[in-house]
Biopython code that builds the backbone (N, CA, C, O; Angstrom):
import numpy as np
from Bio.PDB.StructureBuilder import StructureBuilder

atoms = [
    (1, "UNK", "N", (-64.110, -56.910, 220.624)),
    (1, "UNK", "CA", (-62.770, -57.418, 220.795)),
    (1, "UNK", "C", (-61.748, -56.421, 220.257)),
    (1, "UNK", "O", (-60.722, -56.171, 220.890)),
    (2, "UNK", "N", (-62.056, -55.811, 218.997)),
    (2, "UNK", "CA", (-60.614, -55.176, 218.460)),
    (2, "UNK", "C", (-60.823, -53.436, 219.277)),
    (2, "UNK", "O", (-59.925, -52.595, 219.317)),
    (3, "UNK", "N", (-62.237, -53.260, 219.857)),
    (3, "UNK", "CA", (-62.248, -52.149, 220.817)),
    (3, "UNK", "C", (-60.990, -52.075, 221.934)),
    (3, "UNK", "O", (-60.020, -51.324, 222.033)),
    (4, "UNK", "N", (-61.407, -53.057, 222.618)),
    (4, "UNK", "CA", (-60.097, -53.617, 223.766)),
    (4, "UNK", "C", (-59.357, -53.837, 223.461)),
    (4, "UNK", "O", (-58.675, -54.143, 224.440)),
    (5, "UNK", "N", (-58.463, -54.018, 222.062)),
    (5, "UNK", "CA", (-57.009, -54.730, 221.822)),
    (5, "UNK", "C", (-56.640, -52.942, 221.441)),
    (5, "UNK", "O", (-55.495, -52.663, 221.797)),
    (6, "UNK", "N", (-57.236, -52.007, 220.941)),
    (6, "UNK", "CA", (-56.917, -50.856, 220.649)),
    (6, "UNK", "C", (-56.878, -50.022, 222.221)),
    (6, "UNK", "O", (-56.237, -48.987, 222.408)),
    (7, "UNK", "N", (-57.450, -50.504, 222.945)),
    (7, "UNK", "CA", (-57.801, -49.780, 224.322)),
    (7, "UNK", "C", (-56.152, -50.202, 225.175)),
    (7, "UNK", "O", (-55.386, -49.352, 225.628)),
    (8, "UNK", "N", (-55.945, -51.598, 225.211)),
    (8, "UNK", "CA", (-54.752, -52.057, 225.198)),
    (8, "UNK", "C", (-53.400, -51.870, 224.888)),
    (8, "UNK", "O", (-52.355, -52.135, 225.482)),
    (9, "UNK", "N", (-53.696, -51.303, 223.717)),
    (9, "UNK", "CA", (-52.687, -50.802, 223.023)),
    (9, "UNK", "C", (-52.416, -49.312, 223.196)),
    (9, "UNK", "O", (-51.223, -49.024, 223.098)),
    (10, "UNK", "N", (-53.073, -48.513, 223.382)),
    (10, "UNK", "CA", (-53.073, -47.500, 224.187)),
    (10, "UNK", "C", (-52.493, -47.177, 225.433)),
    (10, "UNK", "O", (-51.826, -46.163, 225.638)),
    (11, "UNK", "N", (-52.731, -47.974, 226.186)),
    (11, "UNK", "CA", (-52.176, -47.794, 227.772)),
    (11, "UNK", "C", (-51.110, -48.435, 227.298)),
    (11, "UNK", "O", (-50.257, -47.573, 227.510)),
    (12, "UNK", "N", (-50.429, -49.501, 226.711)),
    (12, "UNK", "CA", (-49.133, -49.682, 226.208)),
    (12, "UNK", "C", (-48.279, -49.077, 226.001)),
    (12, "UNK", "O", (-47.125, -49.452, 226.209)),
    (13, "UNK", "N", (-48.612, -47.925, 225.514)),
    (13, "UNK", "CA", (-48.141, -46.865, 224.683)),
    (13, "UNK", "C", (-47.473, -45.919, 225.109)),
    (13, "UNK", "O", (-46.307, -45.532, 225.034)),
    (14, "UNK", "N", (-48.854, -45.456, 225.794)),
    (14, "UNK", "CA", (-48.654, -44.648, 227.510)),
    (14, "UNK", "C", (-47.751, -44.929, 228.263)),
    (14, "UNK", "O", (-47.252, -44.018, 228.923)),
    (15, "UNK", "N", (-47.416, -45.853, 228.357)),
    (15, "UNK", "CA", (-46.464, -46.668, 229.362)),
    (15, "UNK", "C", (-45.262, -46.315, 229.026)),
    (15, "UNK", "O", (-44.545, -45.437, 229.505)),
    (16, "UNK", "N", (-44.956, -47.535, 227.610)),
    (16, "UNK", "CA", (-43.687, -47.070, 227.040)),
    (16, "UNK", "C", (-43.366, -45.342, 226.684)),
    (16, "UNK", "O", (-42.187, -45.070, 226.912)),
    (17, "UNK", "N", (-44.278, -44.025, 226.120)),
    (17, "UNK", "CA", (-43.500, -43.472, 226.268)),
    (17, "UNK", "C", (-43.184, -42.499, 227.660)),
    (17, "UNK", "O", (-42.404, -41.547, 227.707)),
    (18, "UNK", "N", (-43.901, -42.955, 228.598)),
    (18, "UNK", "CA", (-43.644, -42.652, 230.016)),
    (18, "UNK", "C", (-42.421, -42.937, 230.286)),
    (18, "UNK", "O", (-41.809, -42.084, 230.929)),
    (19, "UNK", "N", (-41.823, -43.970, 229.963)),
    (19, "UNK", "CA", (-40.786, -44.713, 230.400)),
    (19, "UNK", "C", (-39.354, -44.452, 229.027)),
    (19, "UNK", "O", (-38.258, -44.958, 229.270)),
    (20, "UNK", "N", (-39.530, -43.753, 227.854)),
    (20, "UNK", "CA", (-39.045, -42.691, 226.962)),
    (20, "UNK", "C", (-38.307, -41.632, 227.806)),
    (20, "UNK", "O", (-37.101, -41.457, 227.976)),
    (21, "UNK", "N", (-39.530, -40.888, 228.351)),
    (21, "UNK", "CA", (-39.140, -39.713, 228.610)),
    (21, "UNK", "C", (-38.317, -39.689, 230.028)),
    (21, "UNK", "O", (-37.690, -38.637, 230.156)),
    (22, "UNK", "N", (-38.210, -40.359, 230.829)),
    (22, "UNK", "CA", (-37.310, -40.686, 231.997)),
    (22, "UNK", "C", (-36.175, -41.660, 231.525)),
    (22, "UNK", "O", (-35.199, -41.503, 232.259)),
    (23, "UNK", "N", (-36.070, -42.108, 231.071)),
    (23, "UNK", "CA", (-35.067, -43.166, 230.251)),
    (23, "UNK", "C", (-34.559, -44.011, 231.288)),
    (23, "UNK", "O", (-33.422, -44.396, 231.560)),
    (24, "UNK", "N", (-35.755, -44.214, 231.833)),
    (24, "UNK", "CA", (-35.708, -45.845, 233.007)),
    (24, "UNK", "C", (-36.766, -46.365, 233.779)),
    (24, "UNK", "O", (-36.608, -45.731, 234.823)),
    (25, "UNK", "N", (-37.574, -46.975, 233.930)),
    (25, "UNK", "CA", (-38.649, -47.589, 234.288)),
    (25, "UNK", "C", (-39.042, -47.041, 235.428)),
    (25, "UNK", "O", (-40.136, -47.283, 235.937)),
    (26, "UNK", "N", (-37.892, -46.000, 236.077)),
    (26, "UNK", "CA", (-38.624, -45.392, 237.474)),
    (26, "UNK", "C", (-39.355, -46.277, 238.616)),
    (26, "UNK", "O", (-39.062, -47.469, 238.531)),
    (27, "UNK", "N", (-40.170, -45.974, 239.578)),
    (27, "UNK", "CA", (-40.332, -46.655, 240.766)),
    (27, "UNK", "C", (-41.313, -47.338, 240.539)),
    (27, "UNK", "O", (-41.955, -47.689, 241.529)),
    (28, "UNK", "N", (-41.868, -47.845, 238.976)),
    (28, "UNK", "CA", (-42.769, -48.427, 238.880)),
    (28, "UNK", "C", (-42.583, -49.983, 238.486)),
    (28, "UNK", "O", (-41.396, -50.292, 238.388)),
    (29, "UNK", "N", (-43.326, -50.830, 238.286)),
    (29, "UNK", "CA", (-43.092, -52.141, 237.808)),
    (29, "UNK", "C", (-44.733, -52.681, 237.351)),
    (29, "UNK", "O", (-45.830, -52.798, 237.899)),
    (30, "UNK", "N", (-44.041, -52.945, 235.824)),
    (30, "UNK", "CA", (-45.253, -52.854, 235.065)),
    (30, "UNK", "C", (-45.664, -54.549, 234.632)),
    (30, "UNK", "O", (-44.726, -55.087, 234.044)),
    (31, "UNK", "N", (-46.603, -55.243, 234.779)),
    (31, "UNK", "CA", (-47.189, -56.262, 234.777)),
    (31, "UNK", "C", (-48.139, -56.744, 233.274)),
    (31, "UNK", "O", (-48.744, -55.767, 232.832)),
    (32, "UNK", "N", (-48.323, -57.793, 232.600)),
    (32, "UNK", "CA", (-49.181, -57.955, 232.065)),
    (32, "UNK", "C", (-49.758, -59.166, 232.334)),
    (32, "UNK", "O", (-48.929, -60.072, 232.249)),
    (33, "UNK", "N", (-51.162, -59.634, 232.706)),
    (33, "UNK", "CA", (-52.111, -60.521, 233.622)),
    (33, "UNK", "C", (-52.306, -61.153, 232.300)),
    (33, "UNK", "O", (-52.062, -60.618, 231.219)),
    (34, "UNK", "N", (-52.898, -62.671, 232.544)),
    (34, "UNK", "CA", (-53.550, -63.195, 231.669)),
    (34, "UNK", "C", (-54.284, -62.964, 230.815)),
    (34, "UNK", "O", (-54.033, -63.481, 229.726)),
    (35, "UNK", "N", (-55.454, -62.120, 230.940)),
    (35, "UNK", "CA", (-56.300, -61.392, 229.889)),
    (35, "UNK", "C", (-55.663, -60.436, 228.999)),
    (35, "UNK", "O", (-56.281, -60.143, 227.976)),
    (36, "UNK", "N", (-54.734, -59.996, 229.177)),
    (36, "UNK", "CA", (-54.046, -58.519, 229.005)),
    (36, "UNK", "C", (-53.816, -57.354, 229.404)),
    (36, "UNK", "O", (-53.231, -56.353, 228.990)),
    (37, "UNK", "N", (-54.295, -57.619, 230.148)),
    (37, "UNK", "CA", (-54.515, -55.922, 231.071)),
    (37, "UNK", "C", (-52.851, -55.929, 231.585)),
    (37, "UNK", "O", (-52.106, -56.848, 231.928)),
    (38, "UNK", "N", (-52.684, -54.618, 231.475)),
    (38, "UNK", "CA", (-51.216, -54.024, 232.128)),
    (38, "UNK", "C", (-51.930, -53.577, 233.324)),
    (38, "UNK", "O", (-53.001, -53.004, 233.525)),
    (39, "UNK", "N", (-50.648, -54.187, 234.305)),
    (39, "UNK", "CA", (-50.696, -53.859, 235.585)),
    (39, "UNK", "C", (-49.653, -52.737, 236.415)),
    (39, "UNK", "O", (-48.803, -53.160, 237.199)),
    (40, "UNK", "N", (-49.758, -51.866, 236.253)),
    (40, "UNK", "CA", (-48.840, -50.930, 237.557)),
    (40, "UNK", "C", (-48.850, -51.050, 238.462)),
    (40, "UNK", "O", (-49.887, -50.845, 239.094)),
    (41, "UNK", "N", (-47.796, -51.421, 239.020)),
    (41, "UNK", "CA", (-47.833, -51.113, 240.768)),
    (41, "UNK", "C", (-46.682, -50.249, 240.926)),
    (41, "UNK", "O", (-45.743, -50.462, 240.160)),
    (42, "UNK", "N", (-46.568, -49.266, 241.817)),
    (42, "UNK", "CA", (-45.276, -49.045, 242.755)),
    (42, "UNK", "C", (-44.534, -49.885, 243.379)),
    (42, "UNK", "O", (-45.065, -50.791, 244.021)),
    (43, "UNK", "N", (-43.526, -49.787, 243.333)),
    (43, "UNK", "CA", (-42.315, -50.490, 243.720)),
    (43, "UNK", "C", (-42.154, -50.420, 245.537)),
    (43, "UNK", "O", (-42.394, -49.304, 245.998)),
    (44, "UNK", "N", (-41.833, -51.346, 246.402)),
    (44, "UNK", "CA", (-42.008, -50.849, 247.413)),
    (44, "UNK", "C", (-41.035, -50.023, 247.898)),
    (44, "UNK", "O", (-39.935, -50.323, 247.433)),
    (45, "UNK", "N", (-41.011, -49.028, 248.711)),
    (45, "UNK", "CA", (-39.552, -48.046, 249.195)),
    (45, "UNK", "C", (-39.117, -49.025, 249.832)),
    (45, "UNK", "O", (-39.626, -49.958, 250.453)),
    (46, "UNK", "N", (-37.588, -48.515, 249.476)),
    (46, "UNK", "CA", (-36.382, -48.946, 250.232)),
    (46, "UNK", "C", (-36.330, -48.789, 251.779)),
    (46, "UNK", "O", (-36.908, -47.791, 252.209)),
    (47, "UNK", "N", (-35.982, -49.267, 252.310)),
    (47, "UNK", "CA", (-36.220, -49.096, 254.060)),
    (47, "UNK", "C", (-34.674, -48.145, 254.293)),
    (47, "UNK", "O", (-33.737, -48.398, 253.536)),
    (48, "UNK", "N", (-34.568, -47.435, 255.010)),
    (48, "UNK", "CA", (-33.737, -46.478, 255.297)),
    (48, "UNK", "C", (-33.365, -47.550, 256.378)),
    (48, "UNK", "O", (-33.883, -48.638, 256.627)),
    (49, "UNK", "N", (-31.864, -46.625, 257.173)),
    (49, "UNK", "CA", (-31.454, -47.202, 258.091)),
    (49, "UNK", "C", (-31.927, -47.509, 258.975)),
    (49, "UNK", "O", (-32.755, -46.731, 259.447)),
    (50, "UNK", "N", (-31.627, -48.984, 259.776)),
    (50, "UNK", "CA", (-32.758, -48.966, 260.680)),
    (50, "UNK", "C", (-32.366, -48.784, 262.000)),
    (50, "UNK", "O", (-31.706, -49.564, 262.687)),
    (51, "UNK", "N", (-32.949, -47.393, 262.393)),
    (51, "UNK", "CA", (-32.471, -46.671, 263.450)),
    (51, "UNK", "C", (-33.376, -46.989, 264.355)),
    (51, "UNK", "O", (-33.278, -46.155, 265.255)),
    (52, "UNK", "N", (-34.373, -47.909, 264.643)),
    (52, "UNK", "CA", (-34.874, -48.411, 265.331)),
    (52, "UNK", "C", (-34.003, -49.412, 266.270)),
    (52, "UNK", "O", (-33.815, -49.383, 267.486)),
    (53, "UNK", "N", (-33.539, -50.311, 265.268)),
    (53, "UNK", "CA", (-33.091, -51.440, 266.098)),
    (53, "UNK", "C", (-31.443, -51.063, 266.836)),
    (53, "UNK", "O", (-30.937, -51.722, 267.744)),
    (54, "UNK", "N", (-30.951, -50.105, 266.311)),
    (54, "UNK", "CA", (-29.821, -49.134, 266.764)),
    (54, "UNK", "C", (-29.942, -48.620, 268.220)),
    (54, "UNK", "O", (-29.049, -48.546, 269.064)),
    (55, "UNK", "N", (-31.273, -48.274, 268.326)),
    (55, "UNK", "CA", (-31.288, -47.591, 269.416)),
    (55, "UNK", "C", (-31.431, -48.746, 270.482)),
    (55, "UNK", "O", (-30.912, -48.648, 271.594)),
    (56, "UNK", "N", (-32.236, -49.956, 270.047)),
    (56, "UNK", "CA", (-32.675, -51.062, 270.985)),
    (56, "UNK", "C", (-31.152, -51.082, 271.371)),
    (56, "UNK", "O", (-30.932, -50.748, 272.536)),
    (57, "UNK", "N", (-30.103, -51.400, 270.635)),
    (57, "UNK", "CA", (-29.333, -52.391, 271.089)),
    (57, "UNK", "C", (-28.195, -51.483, 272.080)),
    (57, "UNK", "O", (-27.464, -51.949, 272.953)),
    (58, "UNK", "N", (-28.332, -49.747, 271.544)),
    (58, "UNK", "CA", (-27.796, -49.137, 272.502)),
    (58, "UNK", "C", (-28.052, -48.938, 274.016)),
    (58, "UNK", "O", (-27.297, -48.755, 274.972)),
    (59, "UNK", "N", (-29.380, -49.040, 273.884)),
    (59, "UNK", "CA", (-30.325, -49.161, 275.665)),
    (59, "UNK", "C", (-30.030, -50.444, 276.135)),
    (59, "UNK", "O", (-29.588, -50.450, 277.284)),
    (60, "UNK", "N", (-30.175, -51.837, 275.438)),
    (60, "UNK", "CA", (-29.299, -52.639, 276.116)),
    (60, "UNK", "C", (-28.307, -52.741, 276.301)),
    (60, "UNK", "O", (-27.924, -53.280, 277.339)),
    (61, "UNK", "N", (-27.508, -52.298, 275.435)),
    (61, "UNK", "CA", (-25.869, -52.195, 276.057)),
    (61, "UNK", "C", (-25.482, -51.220, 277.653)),
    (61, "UNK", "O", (-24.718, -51.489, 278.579)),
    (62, "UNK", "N", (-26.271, -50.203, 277.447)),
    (62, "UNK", "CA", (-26.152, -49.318, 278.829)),
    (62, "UNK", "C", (-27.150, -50.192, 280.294)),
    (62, "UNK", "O", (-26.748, -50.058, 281.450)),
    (63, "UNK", "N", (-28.272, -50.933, 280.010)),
    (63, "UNK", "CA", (-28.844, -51.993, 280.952)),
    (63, "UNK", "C", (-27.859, -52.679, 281.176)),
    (63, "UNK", "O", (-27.160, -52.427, 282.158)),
    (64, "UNK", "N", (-27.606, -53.561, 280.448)),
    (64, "UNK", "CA", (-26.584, -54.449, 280.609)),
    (64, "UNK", "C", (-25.880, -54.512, 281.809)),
    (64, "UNK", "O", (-25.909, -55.310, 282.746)),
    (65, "UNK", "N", (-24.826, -52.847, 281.432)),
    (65, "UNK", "CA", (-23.613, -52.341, 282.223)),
    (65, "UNK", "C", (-24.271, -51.654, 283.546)),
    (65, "UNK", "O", (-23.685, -51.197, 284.527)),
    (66, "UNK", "N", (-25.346, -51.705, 283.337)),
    (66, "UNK", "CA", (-26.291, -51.009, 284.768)),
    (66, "UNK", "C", (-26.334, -52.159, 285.890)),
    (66, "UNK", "O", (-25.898, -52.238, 287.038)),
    (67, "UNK", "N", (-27.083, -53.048, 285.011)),
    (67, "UNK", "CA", (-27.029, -54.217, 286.203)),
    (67, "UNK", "C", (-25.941, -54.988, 286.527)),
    (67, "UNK", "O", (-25.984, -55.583, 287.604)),
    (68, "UNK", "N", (-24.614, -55.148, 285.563)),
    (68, "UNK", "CA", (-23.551, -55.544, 286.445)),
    (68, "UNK", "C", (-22.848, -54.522, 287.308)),
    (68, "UNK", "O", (-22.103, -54.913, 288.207)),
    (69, "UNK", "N", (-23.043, -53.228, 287.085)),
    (69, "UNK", "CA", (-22.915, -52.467, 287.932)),
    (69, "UNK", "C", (-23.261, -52.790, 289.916)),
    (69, "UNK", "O", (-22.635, -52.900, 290.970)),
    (70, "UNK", "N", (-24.993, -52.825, 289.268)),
    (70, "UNK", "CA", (-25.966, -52.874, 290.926)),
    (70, "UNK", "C", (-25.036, -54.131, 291.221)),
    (70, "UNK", "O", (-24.216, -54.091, 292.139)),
    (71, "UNK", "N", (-25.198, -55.267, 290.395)),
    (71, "UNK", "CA", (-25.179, -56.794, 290.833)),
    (71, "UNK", "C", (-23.828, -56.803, 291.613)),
    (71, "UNK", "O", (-24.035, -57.489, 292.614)),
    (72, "UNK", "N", (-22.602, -56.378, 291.614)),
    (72, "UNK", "CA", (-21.055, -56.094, 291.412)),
    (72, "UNK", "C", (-20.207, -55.392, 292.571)),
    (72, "UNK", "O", (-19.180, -55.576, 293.225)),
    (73, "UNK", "N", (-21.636, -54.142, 292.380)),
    (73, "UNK", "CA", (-21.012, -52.775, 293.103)),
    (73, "UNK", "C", (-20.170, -52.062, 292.180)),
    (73, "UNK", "O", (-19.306, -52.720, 291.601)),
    (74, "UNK", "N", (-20.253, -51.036, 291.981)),
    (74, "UNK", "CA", (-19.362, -50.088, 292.054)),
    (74, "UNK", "C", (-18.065, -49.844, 291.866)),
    (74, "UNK", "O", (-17.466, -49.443, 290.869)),
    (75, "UNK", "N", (-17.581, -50.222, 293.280)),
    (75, "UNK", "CA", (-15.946, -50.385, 293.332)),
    (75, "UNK", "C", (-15.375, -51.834, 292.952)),
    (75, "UNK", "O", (-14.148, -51.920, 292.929)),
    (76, "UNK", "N", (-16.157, -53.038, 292.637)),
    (76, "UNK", "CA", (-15.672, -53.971, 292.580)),
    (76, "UNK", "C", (-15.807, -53.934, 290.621)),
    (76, "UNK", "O", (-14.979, -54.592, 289.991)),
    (77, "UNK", "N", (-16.646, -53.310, 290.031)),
    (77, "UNK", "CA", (-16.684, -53.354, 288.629)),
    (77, "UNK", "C", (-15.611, -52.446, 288.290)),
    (77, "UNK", "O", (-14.890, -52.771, 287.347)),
    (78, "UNK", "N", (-15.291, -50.935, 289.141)),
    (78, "UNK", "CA", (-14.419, -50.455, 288.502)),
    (78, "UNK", "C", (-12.766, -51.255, 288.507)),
    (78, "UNK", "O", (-11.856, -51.076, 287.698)),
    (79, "UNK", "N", (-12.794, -52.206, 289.769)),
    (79, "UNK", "CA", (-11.436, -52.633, 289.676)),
    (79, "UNK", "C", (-11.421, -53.288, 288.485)),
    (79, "UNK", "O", (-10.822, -52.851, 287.502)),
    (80, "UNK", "N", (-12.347, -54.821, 288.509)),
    (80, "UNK", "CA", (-11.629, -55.698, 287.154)),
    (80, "UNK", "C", (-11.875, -54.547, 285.868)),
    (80, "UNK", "O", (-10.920, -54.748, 285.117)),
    (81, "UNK", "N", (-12.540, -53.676, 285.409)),
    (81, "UNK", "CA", (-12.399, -53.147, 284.540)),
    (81, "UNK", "C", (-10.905, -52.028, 284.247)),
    (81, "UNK", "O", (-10.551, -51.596, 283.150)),
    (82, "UNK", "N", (-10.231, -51.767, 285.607)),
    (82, "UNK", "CA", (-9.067, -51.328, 285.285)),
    (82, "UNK", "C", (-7.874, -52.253, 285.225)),
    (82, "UNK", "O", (-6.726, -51.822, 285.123)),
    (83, "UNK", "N", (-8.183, -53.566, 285.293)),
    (83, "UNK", "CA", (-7.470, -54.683, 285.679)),
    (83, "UNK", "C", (-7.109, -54.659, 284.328)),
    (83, "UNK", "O", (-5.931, -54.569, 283.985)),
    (84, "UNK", "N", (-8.372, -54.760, 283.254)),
    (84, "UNK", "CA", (-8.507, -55.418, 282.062)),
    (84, "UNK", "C", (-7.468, -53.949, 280.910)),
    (84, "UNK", "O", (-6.969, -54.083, 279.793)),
    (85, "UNK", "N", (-7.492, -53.196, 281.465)),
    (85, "UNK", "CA", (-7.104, -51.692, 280.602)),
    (85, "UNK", "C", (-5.193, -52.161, 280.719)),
    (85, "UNK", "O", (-4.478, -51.950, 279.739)),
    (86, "UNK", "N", (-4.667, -52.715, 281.878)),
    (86, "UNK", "CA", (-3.281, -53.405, 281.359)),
    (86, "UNK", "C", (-3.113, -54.618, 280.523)),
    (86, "UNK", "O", (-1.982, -54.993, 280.213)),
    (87, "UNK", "N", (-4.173, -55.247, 280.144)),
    (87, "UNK", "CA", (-3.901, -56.429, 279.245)),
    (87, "UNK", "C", (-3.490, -55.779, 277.895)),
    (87, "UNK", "O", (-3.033, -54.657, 277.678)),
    (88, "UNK", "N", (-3.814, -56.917, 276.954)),
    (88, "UNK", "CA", (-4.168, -56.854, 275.831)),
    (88, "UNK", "C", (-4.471, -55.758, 274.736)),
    (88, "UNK", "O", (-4.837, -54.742, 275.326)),
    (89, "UNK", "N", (-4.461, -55.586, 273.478)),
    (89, "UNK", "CA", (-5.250, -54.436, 272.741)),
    (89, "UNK", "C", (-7.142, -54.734, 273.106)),
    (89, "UNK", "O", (-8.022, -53.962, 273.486)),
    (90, "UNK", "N", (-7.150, -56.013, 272.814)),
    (90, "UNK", "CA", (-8.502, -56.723, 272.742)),
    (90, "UNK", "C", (-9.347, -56.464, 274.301)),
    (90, "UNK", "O", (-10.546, -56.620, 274.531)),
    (91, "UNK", "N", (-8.547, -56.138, 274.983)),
    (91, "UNK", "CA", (-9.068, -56.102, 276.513)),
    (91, "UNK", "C", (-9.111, -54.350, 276.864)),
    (91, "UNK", "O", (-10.050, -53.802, 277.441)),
    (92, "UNK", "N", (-8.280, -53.884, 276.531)),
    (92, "UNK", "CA", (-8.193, -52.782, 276.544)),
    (92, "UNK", "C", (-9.570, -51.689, 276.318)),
    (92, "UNK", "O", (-10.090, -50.892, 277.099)),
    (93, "UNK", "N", (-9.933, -52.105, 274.676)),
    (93, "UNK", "CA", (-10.952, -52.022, 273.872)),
    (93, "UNK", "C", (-12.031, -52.353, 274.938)),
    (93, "UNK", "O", (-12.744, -51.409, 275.279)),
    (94, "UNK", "N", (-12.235, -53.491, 275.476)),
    (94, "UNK", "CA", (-13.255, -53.738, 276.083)),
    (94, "UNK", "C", (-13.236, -53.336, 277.315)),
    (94, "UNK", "O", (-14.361, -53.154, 277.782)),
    (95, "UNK", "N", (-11.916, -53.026, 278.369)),
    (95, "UNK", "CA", (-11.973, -51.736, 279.115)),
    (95, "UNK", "C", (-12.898, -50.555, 278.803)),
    (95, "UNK", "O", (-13.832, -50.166, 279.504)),
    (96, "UNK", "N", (-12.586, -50.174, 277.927)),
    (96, "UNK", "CA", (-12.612, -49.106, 277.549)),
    (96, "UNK", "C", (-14.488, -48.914, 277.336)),
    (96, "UNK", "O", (-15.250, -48.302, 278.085)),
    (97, "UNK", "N", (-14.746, -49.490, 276.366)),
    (97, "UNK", "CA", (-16.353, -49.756, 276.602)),
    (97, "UNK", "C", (-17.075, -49.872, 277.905)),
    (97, "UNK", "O", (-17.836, -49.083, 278.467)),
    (98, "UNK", "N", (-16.681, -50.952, 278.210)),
    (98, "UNK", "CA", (-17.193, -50.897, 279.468)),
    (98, "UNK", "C", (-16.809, -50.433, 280.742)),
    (98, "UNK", "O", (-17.048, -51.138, 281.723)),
    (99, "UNK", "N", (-16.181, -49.213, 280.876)),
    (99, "UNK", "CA", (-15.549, -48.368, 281.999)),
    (99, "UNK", "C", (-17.348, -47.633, 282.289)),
    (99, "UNK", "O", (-18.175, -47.383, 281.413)),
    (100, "UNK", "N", (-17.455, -47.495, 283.399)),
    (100, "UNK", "CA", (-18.461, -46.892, 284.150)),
    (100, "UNK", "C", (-18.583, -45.287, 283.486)),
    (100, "UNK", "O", (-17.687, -44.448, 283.399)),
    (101, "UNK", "N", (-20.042, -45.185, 283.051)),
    (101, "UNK", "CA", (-20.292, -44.093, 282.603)),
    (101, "UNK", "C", (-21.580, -43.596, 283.542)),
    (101, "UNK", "O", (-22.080, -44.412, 284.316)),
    (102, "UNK", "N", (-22.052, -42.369, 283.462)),
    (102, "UNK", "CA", (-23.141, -41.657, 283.822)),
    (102, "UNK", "C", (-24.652, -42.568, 283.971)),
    (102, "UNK", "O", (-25.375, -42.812, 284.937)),
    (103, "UNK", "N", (-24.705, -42.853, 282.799)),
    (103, "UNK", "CA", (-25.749, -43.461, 282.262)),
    (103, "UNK", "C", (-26.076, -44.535, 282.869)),
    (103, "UNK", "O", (-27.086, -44.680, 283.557)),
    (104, "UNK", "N", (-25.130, -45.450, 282.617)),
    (104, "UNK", "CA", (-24.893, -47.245, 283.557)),
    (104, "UNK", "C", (-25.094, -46.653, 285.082)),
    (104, "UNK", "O", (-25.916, -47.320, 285.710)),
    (105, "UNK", "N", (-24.506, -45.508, 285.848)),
    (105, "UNK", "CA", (-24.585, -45.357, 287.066)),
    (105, "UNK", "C", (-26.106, -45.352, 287.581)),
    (105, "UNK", "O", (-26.657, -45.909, 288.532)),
    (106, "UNK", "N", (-26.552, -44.511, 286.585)),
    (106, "UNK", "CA", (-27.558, -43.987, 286.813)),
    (106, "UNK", "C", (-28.881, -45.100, 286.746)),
    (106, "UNK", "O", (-29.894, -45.017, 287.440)),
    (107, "UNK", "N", (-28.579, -46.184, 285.693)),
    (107, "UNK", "CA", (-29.595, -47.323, 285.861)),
    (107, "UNK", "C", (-29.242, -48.466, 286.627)),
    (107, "UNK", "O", (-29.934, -49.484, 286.666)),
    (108, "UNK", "N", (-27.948, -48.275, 287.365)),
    (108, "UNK", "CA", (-27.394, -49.039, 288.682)),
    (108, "UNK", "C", (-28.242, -48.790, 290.097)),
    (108, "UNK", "O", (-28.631, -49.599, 290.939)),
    (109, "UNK", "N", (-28.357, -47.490, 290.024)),
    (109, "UNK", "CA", (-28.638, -46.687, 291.069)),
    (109, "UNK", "C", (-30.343, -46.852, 291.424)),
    (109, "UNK", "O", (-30.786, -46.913, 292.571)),
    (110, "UNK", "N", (-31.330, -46.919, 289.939)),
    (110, "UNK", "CA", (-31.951, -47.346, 289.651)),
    (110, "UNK", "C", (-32.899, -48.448, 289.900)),
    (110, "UNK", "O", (-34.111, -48.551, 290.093)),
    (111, "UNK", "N", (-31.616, -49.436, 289.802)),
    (111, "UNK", "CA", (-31.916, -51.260, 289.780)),
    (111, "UNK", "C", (-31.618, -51.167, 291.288)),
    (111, "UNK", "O", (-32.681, -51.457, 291.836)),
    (112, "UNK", "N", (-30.725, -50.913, 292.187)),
    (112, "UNK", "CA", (-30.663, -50.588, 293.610)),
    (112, "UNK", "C", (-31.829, -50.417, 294.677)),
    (112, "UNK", "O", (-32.055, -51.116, 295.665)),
    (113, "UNK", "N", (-32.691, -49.002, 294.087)),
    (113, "UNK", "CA", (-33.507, -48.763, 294.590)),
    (113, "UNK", "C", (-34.943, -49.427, 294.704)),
    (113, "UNK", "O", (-35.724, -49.354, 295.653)),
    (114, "UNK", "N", (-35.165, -50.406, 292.933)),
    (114, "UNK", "CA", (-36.303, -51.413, 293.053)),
    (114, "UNK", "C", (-35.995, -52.300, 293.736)),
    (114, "UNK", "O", (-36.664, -52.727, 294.677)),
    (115, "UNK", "N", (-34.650, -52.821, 293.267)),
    (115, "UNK", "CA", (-34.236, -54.117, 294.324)),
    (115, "UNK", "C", (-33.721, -54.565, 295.880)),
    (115, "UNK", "O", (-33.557, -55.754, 296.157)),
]
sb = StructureBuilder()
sb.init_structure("model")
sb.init_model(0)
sb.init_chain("A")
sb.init_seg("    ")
for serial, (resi, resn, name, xyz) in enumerate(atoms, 1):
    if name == "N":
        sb.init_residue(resn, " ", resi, " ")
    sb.init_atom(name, np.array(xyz, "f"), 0.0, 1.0, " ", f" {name:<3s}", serial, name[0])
structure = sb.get_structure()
């Protein structure tokens, strides 16, 4: 018994002055279990931006404007969208977004040819 409470006390030790010499607990998070045993784990990483779901929502935004494109035509999307560029600030803005680009043409042209 006083083998293990000294063995214990050791990795304790270890710990704390690990956590001395950085003067902050660092990416770790330290545990003590029922029996005594200290537990380390790593901390989990922070998730960076999530440029995953960024990109989803940019490819749907250009689908989107693709298929009201095909669905619409062309000349009939570019009118109400220049309709909307004399309103409002709020309409304008959304002119403005949704004015026919390359991209939308191109998955118009696209949706055309399957459909």
């Amino acid at each position: 018994m006083s083998e293990s409470y000294a063995e214990f006390h050791d990795r304790l030790a270890k710990i704390y002055r690990q956590q001395a010499k950085t003067g902050r607990l660092g990416r770790k998070s330290v545990a003590i279990d029922r029996n005594g045993y200290v537990i380390v784990k790593g901390k989990a990483n922070r998730r960076s931006f999530p440029w995953t779901g960024l990109m989803m929502v940019v490819v749907a935004f250009f689908a989107i404007k693709g298929v009201m494109i095909a669905q619409f035509g062309p000349d009939f999307y570019s009118q109400n969208v220049a309709r909307m560029a004399d309103a409002s600030v709020a309409e304008q803005a959304a002119a403005w977004t949704m004015s026919p680009d390359p991209v939308s043409r191109w998955v118009a042209l696209q949706l055309k040819s399957v459909f």
